[in-house]
N, C-alpha and C positions, 0 to 999 in steps of 0.2 A: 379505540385502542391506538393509543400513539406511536409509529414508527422510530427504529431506531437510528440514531443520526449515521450518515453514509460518510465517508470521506469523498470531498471532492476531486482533491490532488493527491501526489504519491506522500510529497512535503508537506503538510499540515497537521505533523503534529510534535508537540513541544517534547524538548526532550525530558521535564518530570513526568510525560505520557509514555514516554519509549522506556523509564526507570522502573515504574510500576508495573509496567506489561515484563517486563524482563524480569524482577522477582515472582512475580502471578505465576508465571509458568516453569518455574524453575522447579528441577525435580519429575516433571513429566517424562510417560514412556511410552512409546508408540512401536507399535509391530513395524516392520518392515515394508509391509503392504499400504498401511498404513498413512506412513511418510510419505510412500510412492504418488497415494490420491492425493494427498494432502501437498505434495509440491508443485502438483501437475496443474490443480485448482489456483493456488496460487500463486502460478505463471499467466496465466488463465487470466484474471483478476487484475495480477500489476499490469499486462500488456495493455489490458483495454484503460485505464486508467491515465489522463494527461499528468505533465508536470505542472505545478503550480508557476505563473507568470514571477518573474524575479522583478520587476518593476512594473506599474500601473500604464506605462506607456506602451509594452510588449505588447502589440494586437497580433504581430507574425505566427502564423502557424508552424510548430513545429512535430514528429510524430514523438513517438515514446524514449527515443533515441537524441533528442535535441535535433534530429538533423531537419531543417527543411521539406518541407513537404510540397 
């Protein structure tokens, strides 16, 4: 069974990917309770997630925030 591909960084993905995800879900309706999991998860998700390096020379650690670690 093949896994499905994960994002590495927050920035990796093009924006005809970000066009089709935003038609895909247009029209969706979620309870309340709902949205509440579903924000919380992914908060959850983006924290733990690095940003993508802006040049191949960036070795610097930074956290989720750009700032220095």
């Amino acid at each position: 069974m093949v896994q499905p591909k994960k994002r590495l960084y927050r920035n990796d993905v093009s924006a005809e990917t970000r066009e089709k995800q935003s038609i895909a879900h247009q029209g969706r309706k979620h309870s309340n309770d709902t949205k509440q999991r579903i924000s919380k998860s992914m908060c959850d998700y983006w924290a733990k997630l690095p940003m993508k390096p802006i040049n191949n020379n960036d070795t610097s650690m930074t956290d989720t925030y750009g700032k220095s670690n």
